[in-house]
SEROKOL-236144 format. One record per residue (C-alpha): x, y, z. Coordinates in steps of 0.02 Angstrom, whole numbers, padded with zeros to 5 digits, always signed. Layout:
! residues N
XYZ/...
END
This chain:
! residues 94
+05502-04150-00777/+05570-03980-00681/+05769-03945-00714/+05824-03989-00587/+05760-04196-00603/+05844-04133-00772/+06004-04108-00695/+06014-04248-00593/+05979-04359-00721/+06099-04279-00831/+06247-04294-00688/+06193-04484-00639/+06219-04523-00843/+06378-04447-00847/+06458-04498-00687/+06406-04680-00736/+06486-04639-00920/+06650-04582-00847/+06675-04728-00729/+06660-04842-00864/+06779-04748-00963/+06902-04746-00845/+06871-04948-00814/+06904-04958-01000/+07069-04855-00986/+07125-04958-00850/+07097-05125-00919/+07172-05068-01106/+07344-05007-00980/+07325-05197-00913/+07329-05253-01098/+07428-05124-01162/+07288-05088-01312/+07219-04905-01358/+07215-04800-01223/+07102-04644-01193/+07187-04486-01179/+07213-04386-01011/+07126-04227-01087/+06958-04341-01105/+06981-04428-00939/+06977-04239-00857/+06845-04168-00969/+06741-04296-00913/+06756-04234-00740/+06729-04065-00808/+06571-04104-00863/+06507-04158-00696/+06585-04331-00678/+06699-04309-00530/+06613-04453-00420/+06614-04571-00586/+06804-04552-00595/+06853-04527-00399/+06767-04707-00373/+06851-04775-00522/+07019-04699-00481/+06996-04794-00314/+06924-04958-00360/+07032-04979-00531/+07185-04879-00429/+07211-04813-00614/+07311-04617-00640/+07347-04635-00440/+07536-04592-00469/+07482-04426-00581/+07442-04266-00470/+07327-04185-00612/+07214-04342-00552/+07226-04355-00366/+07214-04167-00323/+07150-04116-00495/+06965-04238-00491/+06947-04144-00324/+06982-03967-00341/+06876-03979-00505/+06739-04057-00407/+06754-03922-00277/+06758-03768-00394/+06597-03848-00486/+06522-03862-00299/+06546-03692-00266/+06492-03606-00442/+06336-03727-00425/+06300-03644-00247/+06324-03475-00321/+06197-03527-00456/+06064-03597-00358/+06079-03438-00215/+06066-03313-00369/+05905-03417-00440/+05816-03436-00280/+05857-03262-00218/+05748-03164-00337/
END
């Protein structure tokens, strides 16, 4: 397997990881149980799953209301967008 198949494996596993997460925060705010913390929910998107948590933020509708979430999932998404760009035009450039 070449890095790249790495990598895409990697970001399917944990954009599929952080949508269920955030499915779990939601329903334990339904229920009013445990709740995961904000920090995790945005680390998660950190590490590469900003499509897990932009489709659960839609389909849940869960941290609409909280600006960290609706502009914060996307500017993180873009700034990891760009840096990967940088990356892959520095490795293929040699």
């Amino acid at each position: 397997m070449n890095i790249i198949t790495l990598f895409l494996v990697y970001l399917t596993v944990v954009n599929i990881v952080t949508f269920i997460t955030y499915g779990v925060d939601k329903w334990q705010a339904t229920r009013e149980g445990w709740r995961i913390s904000e920090a995790t929910l945005l680390w998660l998107v950190v590490a590469g799953g900003g499509f897990g948590a932009l489709a659960a933020v839609w389909l849940f509708r869960h941290k609409t209301k909280h600006v960290k979430f609706t502009l914060g999932i996307p500017s993180i998404m873009i700034t990891e967008f760009v840096l990967a760009n940088i990356v892959l035009y520095m490795i293929t450039s040699r």
